[in-house]
N, C-alpha and C positions, 0 to 999 in steps of 0.2 A: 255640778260641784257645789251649786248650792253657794249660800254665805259664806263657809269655808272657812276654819279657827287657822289662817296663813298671813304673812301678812304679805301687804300690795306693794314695796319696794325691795328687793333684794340685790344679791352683788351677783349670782349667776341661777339657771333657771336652766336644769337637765329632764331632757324628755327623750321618751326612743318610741318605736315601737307602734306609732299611729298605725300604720297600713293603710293608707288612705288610699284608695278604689279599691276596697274589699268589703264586701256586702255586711261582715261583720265589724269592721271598724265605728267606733262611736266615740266620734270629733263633737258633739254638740258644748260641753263642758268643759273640752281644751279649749274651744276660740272664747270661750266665756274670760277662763285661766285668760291667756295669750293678752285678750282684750283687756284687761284687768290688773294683771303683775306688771308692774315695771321693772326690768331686769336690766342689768348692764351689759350679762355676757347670757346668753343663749343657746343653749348645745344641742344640735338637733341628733342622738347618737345611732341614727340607723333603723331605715322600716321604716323611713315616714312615709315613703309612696309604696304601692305594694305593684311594681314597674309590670312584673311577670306577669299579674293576672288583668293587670291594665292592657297589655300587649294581645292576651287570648280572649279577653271577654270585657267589653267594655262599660264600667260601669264608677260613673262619675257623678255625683249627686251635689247639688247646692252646698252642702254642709262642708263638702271636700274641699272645692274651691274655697269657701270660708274662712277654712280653716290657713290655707296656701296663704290668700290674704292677710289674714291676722298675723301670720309669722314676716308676712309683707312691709306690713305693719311696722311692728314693733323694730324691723329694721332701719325702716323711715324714719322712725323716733330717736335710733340713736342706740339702738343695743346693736353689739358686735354679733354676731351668727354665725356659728359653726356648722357646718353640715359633713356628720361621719357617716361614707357607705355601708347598706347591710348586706345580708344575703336576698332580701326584697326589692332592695334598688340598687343593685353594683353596676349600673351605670354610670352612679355620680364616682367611680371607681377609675371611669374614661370617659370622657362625653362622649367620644367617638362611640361607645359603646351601643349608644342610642339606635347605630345606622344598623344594628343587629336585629332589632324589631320589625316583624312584618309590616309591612309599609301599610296597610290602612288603617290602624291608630297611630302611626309613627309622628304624624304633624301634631296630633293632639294632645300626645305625650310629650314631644318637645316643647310646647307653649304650657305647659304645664312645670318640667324641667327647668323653664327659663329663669324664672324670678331667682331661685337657688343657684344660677349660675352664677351672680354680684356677692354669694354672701363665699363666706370661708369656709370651701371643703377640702380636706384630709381625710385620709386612713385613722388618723388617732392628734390627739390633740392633749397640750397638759395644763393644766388647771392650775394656778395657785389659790390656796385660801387666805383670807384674812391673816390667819397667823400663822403661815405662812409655808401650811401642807402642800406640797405636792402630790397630783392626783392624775394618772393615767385617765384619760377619757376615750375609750374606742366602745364599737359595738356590741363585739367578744365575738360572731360567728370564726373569725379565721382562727380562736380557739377550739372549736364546733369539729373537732376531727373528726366525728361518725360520718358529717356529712359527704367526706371524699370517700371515704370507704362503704354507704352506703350507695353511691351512685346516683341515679336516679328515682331511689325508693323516696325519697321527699317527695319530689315534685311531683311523680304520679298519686302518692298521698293526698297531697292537695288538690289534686284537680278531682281526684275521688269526693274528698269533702264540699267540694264548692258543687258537684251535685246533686248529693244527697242532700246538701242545704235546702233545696228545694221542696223536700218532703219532711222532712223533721225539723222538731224546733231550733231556734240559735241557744238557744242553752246546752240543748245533748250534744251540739256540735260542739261551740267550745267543750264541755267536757270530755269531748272523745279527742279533740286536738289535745289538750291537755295531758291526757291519760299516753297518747300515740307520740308526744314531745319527751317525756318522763321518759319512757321505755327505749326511746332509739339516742336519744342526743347524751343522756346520761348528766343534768345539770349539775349536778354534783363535781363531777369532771373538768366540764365547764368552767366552773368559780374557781376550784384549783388551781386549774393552770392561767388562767388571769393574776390569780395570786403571784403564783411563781415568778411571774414576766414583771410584774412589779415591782416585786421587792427583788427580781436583779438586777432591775433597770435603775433603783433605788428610790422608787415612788413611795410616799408615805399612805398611799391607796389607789382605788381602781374604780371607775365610775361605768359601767356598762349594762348593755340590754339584750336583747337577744333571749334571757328564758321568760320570759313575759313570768316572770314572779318578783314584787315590788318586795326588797328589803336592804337595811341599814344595818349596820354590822361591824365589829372589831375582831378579826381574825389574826392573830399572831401577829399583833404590833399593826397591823392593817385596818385603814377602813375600807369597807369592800362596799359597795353600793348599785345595787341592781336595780335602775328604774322602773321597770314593772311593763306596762303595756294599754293599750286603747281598747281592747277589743273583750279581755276578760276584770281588767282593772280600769282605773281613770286614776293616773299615776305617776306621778313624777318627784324630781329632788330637788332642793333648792339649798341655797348658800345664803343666811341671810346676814343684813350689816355688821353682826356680831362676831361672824364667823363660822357661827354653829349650821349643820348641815339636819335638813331636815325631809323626811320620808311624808308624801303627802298621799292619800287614796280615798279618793271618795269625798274629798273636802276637807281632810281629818289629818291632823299628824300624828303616825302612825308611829314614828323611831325619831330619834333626835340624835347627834353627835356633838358633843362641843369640839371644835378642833382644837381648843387652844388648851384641854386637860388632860393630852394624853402624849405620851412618850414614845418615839420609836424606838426599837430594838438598839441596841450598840452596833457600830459597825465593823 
């Protein structure tokens, strides 16, 4: 991430989307982040372990644990930690869930689990801002309808891609998850019906991850904000003292919000 036009104190710090034990994840410039922002509130919104393919193929590198560390970290420091389940880790869903993994990564994967057992997990969590927006925080997969009516065509998907990865580069790969994400989950969809849940729940927006596409946004009186992802972006949102809400990628802010200039709809 580089020097990074962000700044190093904020009032919350939203991430999703690591996949961490997945040969494609690239954690080196979040534990940079991590090490670096001081944040009060912390939201880790889902996808930070990528449990499933930890479970079938093991594969845990220096950087991963790092990175585990750094959000360790900044725990120890004093920021509060959220942790929302994805559809890559719904174990923090149940802990008991864990005892579902074949038992010879099963210890490895629990002393990995463990650090996130002290912090705060939920299903969905609400944010307030500065001035004094209310904002839904969940993942969005249990938005993700195709996934029950596709079945099992995900996850043989993936495990299709993790070995082909072996033979072509990580760029075609992401692009073909991309292109294969686009086509079956319908993000468009997606974002809607997180909308919807919203504004009937009466949130003045929606903070979620799951289409691994980084963007900031006002939707019908909505801020709608999608973290983005580790794997094709290096992505995240932040809330900073002023209140203004900002889109970061690559070091860069990308979208900005001020919360404090805009109006909800009448109710």
């Amino acid at each position: 991430m580089g020097a990074g036009h962000y700044p190093d104190d904020v009032r919350a710090l939203f991430l999703s989307d690591l996949h961490l034990g997945y040969r494609l994840s690239n954690p080196s410039r979040c534990i940079e982040l991590l090490n670096r922002v001081r944040a009060e509130k912390i939201y880790l919104i889902g996808d930070i372990l990528d449990v499933a393919r930890l479970a079938r193929q093991w594969y845990w590198p220096a950087l991963h644990q790092q990175t585990v560390d750094a959000i360790g970290n900044a725990h120890h420091r004093g920021a509060q930690v959220y942790l929302m389940p994805g559809n890559h880790d719904p174990c923090f869903r149940s802990m008991d869930g864990l005892a579902t993994l074949r038992s010879d990564p099963f210890d490895r994967i629990r002393s990995i689990v463990a650090p996130f057992q002290l912090m705060n997990i939920g299903e969905s969590f609400t944010h307030q801002t500065l001035t004094g927006k209310k904002l839904l925080i969940t993942h969005g997969d249990l938005f993700d309808h195709m996934d029950a009516r596709l079945g099992g065509i995900p996850i043989l998907g993936s495990r299709i891609f993790d070995r082909i990865n072996r033979f072509i580069p990580n760029r075609m790969i992401l692009a073909l998850r991309r292109l294969f994400k686009l086509i079956l989950t319908r993000p468009d969809k997606i974002e809607a019906a997180v909308i919807a849940f919203s504004k009937l729940q009466k949130y003045d927006g929606a903070v979620f991850g799951h289409l691994h596409s980084p963007s900031l946004k006002m939707i019908d009186h909505q801020i709608v904000a999608n973290t983005g992802d580790w794997l094709e972006n290096e992505s995240c949102l932040m809330e900073t003292n002023d209140g203004s809400l900002i889109l970061i990628n690559f070091g860069e802010v990308i979208a900005r919000i001020d919360t404090g200039k805009f109006l909800t709809a009448p109710a």
